[in-house]
KELUMGU-816622 format. One record per residue (C-alpha): residue number from 1; residue in one letter; z, x, y. Coordinates in steps of 0.25 Angstrom, whole numbers, plus 2048, in hexadecimal, padded with zeros to 3 digits. Layout:
% KELUMGU-816622
NODE   i aa  c3  c1  c2
NODE NUM  A   Z   X   Y
...
END
This chain:
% KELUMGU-816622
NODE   i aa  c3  c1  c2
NODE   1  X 9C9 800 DE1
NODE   2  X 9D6 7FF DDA
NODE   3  X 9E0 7F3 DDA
NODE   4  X 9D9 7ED DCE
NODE   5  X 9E0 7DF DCC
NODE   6  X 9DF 7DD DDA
NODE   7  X 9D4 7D8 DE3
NODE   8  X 9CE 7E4 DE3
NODE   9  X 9C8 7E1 DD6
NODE  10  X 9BF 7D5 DDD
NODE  11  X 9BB 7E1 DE8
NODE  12  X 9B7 7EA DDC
NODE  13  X 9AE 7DD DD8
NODE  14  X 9AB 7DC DE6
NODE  15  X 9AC 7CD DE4
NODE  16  X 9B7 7CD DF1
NODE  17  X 9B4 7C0 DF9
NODE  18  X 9BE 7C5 E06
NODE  19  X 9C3 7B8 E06
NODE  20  X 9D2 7BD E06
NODE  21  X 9DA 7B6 DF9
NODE  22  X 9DE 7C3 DF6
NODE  23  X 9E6 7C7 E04
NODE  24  X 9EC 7BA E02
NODE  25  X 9F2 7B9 DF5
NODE  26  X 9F8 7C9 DF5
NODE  27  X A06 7C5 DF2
NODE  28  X A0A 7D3 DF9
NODE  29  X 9FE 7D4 E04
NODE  30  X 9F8 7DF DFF
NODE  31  X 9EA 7DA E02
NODE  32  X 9E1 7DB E10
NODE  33  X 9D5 7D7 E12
NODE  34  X 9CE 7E3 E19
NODE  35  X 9C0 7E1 E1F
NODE  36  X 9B6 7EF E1B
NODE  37  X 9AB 7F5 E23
NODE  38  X 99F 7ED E1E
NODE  39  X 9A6 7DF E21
NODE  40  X 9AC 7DC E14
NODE  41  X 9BA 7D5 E12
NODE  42  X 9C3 7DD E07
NODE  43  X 9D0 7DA E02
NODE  44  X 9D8 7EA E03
NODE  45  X 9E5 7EB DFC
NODE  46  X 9F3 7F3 DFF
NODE  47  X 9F5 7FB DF3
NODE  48  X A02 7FD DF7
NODE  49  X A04 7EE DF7
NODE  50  X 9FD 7E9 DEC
NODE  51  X A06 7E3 DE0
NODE  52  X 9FA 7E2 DD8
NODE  53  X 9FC 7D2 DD4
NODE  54  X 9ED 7D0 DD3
NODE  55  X 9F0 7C4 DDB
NODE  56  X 9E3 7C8 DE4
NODE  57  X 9DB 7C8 DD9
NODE  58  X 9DE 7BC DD2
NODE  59  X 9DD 7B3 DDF
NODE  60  X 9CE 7BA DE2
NODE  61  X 9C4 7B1 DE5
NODE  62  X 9B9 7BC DE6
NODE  63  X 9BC 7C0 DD8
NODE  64  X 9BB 7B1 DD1
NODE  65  X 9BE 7A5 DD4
NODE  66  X 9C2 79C DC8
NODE  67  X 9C2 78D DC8
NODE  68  X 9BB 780 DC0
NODE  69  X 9AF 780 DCA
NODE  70  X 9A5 77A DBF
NODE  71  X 9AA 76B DC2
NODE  72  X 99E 76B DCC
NODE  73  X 995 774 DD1
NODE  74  X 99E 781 DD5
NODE  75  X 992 783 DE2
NODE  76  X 994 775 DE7
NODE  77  X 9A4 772 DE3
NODE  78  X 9AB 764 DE3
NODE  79  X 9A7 75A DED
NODE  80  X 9B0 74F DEF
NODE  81  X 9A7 74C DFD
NODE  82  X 99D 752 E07
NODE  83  X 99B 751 E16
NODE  84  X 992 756 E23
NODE  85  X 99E 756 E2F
NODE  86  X 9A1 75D E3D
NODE  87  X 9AF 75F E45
NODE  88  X 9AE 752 E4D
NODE  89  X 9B3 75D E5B
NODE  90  X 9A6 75F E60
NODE  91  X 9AA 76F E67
NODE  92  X 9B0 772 E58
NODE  93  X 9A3 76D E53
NODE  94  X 99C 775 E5C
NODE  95  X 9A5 783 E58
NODE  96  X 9A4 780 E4B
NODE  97  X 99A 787 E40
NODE  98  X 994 77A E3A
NODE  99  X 99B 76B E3C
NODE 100  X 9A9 770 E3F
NODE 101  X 9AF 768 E32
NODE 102  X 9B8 774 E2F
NODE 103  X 9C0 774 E3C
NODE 104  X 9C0 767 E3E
NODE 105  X 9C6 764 E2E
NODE 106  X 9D0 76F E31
NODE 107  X 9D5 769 E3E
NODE 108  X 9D6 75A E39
NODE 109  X 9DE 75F E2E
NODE 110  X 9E7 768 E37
NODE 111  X 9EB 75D E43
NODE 112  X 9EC 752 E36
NODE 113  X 9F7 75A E30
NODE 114  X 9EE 75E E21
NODE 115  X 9EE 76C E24
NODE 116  X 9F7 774 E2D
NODE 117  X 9EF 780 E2D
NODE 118  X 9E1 786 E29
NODE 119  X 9DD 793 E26
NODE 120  X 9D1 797 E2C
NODE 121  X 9C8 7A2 E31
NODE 122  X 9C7 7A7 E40
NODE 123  X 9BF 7B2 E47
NODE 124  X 9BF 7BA E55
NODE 125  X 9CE 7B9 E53
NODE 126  X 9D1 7C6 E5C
NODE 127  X 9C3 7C9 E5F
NODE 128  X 9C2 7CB E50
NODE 129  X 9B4 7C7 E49
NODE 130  X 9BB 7C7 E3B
NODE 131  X 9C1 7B9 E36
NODE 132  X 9D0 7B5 E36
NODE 133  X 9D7 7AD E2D
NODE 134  X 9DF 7A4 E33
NODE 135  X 9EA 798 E30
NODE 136  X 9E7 78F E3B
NODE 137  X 9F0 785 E3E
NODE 138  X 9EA 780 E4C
NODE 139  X 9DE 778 E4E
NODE 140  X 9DA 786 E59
NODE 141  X 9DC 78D E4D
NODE 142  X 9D4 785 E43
NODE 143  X 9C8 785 E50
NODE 144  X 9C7 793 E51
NODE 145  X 9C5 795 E42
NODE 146  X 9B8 78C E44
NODE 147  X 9AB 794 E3C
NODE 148  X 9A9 79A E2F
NODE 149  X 9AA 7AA E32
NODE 150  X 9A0 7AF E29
NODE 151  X 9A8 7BB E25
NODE 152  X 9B4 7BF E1A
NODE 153  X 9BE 7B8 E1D
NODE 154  X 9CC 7BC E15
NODE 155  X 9CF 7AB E16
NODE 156  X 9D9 7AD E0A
NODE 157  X 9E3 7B8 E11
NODE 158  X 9E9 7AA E15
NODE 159  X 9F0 7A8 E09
NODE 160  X 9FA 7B6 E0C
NODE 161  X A00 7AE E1A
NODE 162  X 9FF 7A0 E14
NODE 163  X A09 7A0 E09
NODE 164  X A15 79C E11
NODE 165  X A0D 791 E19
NODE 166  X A10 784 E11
NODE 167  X A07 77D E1B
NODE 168  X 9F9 776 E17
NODE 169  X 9EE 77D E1A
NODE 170  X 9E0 77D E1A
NODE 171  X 9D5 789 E16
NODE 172  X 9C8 78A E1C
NODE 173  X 9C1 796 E14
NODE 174  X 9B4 79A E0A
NODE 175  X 9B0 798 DFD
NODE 176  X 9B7 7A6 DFB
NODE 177  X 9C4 7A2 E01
NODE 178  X 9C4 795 DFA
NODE 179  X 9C2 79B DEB
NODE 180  X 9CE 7A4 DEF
NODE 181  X 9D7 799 DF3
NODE 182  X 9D5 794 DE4
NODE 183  X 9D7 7A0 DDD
NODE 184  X 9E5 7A0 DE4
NODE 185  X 9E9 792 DE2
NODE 186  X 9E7 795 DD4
NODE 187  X 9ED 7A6 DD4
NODE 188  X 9F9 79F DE0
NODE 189  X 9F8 790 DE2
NODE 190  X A05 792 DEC
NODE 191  X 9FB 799 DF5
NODE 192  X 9F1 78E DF8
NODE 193  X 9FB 783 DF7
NODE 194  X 9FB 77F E05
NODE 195  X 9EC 780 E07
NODE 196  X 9E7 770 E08
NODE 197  X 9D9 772 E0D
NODE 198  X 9CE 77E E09
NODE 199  X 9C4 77B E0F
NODE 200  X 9B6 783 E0C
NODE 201  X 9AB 78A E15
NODE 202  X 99C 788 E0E
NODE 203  X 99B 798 E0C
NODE 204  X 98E 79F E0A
NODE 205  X 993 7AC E0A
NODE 206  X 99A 7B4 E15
NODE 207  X 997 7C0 E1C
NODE 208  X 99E 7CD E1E
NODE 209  X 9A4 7D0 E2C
NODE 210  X 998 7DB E2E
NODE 211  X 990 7CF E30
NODE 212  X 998 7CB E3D
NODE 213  X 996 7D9 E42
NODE 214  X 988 7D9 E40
NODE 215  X 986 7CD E47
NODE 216  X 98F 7D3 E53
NODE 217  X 986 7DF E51
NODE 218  X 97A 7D7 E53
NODE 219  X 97F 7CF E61
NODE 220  X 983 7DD E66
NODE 221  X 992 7DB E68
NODE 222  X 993 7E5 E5D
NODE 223  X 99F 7EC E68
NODE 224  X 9A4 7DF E6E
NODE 225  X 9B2 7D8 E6C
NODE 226  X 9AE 7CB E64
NODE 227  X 9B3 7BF E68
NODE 228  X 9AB 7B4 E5E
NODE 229  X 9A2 7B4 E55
NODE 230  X 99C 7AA E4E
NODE 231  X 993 7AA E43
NODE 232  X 98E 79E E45
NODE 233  X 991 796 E53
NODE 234  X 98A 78C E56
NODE 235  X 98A 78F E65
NODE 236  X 97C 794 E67
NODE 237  X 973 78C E5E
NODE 238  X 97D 780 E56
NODE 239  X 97F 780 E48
NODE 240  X 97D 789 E3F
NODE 241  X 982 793 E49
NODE 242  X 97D 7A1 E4E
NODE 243  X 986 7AC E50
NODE 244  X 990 7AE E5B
NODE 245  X 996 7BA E61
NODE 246  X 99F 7B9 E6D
NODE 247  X 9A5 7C7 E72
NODE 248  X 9B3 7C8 E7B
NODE 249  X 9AC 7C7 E86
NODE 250  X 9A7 7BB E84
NODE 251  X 998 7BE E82
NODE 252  X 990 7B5 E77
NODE 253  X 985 7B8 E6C
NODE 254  X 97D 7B0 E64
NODE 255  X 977 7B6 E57
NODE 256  X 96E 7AC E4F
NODE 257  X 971 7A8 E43
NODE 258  X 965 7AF E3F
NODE 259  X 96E 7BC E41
NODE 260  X 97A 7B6 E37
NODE 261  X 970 7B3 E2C
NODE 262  X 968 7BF E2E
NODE 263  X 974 7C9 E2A
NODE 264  X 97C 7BE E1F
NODE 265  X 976 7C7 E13
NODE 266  X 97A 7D3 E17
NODE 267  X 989 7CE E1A
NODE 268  X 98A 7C7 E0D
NODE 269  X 996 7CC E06
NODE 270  X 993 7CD DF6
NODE 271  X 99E 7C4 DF2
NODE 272  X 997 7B8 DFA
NODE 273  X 98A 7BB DF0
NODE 274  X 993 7B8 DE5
NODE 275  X 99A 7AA DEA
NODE 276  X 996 79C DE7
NODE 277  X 99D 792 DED
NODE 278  X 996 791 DFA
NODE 279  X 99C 783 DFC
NODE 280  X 9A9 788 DFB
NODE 281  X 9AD 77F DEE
NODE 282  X 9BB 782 DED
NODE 283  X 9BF 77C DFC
NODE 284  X 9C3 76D DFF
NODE 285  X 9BA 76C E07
NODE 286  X 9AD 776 E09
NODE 287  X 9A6 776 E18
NODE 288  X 999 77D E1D
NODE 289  X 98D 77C E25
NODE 290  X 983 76E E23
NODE 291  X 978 774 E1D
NODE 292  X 970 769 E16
NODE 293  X 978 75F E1E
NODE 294  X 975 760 E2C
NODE 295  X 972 76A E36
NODE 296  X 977 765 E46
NODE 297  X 977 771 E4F
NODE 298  X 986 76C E51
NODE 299  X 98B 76F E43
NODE 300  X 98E 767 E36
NODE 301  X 997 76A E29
NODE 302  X 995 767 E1B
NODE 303  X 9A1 762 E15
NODE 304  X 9A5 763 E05
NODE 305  X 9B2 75C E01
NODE 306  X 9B7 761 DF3
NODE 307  X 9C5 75B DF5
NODE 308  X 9CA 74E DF9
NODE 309  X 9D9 751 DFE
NODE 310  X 9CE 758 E0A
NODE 311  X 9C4 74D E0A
NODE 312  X 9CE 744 E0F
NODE 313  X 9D2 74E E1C
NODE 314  X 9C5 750 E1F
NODE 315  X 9C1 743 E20
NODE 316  X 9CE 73E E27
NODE 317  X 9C8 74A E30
NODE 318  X 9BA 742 E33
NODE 319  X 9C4 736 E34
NODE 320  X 9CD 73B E41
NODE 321  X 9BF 741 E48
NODE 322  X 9C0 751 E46
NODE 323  X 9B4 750 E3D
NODE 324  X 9A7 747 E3C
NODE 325  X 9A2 747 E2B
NODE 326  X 996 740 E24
NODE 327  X 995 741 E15
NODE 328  X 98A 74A E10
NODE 329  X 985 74B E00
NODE 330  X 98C 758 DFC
NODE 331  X 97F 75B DF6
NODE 332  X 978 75C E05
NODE 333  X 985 766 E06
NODE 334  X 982 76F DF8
NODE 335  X 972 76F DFC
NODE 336  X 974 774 E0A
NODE 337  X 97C 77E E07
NODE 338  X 972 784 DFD
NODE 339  X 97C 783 DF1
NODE 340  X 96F 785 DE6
NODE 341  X 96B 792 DED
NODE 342  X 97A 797 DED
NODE 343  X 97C 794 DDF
NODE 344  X 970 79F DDC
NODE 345  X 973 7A8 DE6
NODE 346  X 983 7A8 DDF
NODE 347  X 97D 7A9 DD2
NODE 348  X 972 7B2 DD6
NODE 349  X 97D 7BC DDD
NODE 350  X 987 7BB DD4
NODE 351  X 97F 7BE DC8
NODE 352  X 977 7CB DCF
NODE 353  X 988 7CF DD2
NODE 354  X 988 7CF DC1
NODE 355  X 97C 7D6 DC0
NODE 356  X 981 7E1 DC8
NODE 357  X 98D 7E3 DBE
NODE 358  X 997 7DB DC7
NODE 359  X 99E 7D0 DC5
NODE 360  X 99B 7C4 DCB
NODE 361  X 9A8 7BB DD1
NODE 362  X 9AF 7B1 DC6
NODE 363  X 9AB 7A3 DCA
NODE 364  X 9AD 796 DC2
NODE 365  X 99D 794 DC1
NODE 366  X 994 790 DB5
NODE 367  X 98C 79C DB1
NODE 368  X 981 795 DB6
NODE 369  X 985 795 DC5
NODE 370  X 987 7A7 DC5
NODE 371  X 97E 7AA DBA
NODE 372  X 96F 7AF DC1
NODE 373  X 966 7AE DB4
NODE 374  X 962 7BC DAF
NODE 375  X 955 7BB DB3
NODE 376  X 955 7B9 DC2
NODE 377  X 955 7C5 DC9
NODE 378  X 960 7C7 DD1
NODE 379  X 95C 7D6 DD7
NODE 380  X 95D 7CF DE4
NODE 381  X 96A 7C9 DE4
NODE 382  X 96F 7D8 DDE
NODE 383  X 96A 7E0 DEA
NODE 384  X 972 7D6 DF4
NODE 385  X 97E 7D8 DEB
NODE 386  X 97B 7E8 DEC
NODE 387  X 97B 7E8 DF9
NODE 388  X 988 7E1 DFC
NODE 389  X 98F 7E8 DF0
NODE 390  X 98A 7F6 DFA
NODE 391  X 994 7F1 E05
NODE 392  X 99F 7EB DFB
NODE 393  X 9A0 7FB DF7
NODE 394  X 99E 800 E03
NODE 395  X 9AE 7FB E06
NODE 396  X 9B4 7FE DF8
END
């Protein structure tokens, strides 16, 4: 590839994470994010346009992410305080993917005047299966975001139609989105300005979008108009949630959960192998599933607060009944998550990534936290990232 002091430097790495700081930053809007064969999110850039600035890459998350992290444990973050809570509105509960707590945080904070938007993401937007990065400014809107989707999302493309809104606004992304919204303030503080709430989504890893069409595949409505789909409704079954697919005519499918799980390794993108923060440590407030907690069929949320300007609008929130909260030990929260078996499978990936002659992304870790000693045999963890480097490629 050419372009070398762009962001086409972190596609030779293939350290890309789709998550769409690039697209948003591009003072001349040379960048698109354009979606290839296998599934896989990719930044494509106007020759024509480019002015070579290297703003691109120097706000690149995928690349490094540079900060003083080694105050705590960079896996867990800061915690100021930890809850178990669920949106008070028993139907959102019931549409939501665990307790709701994002919805419900985002519309107290919208009708009591703290924010005046969110950017959020949507689906089956025009009968369209792939996400849509939305400014909502409508509690409608902020419903219709409900879910994580599972799939690349280019969050960060925000940035490029948010530079003349001087109003507050609140952002609901991934680890991903979250590491590229600090590399900005640091590269162009006047970009993130108005941004008063980031609030982060646990992340495991996501999927590419084949993994949607396989599962449309696998319910037969492989040449229907999609009208929903879920990857995890809690229609059929309750909480954790099985797939759901609804075509134009209004037909419904079930797939169980079984069926998501079953395909996860062979949609894992390779950047997701070589990410840490699971817990999304670089958010105000990071939001996922119970585990460890709770499990109601109804749905719960665990809750970490890392800072206290938030901590206060989410507890005026329980205060004025959009949510319900108890306080949990974070540490119920980190064991839940299964933080000791992502801190080896980080270093264990990451270290197979060098192995192989590649370079691994730059993070403010201890040695101790990306370095696999020599000894372990990591032969298994290299034929994963083979496989996935195969498809990467495939789209160069």
């Amino acid at each position: 590839m050419k372009n070398m002091g762009t962001v086409y430097e972190v596609l030779n790495k293939h350290l890309c994470t789709s998550c769409g700081t690039c697209a948003g930053v591009c003072p001349v809007d040379a960048i698109k994010m354009i979606e290839s064969p296998p599934g896989i999110l990719r930044p494509h850039i106007n020759d024509a346009v480019c002015n070579h600035c290297s703003l691109c890459l120097k706000v690149c998350p995928g690349i490094r992410v540079k900060t003083d992290i080694n105050r705590f444990d960079p896996f867990v973050g800061g915690i100021s305080a930890s809850y178990a809570g669920q949106i008070a509105d028993s139907g959102l509960l019931a549409t939501s993917q665990s307790g709701g707590i994002v919805t419900g945080l985002l519309l107290h904070a919208l009708e009591s005047g703290y924010i005046d938007a969110a950017v959020v993401t949507s689906q089956n937007i025009n009968g369209s299966v792939r996400p849509m990065v939305k400014l909502a400014d409508k509690p409608e809107e902020i419903i219709s975001a409900q879910q994580s989707k599972y799939c690349p999302v280019p969050l960060n493309t925000f940035l490029s139609s948010s530079r003349g809104f001087n109003k507050r606004i609140a952002v609901v992304g991934l680890p991903c989105h979250m590491h590229g919204l600090y590399n900005v303030g640091k590269e162009l503080p006047g970009f993130v300005k108005n941004i008063v709430m980031r609030i982060g989504l646990f992340c495991d890893r996501t999927l590419t979008y084949g993994a949607i069409d396989s599962l449309i595949r696998s319910a037969g409505f492989q040449n229907r108009k999609i009208a929903e789909f879920r990857y995890r409704s809690k229609k059929w079954r309750g909480w954790p949630g099985d797939v759901y697919i609804k075509d134009e005519a209004g037909e419904e499918i079930f797939l169980p959960r079984e069926a998501r799980l079953a395909i996860k390794e062979n949609f894992t993108p390779l950047r997701c192998r070589l990410c840490y923060d699971k817990l999304n440590t670089f958010a105000d407030i990071s939001v996922g599933d119970s585990y460890g907690i709770a499990e109601p069929k109804q749905g719960l949320s665990s809750i970490i607060v890392r800072n206290e300007n938030i901590h206060k609008v989410i507890l005026d929130g329980a205060k004025s009944g959009k949510t319900n909260l108890r306080d949990v030990d974070p540490f119920r929260i980190v064991t839940g998550q299964g933080m000791g078996e992502r801190k080896k499978q980080f270093s264990f990936f990451a270290s197979a990534w060098e192995r192989m002659g590649y370079m691994a992304p730059e993070y403010s870790l201890k040695y101790d936290y990306t370095k696999a000693p020599d000894s372990i045999d990591l032969s298994a963890y290299e034929k994963i990232l083979k496989n996935a480097l195969t498809i990467e490629e495939s789209i160069r």
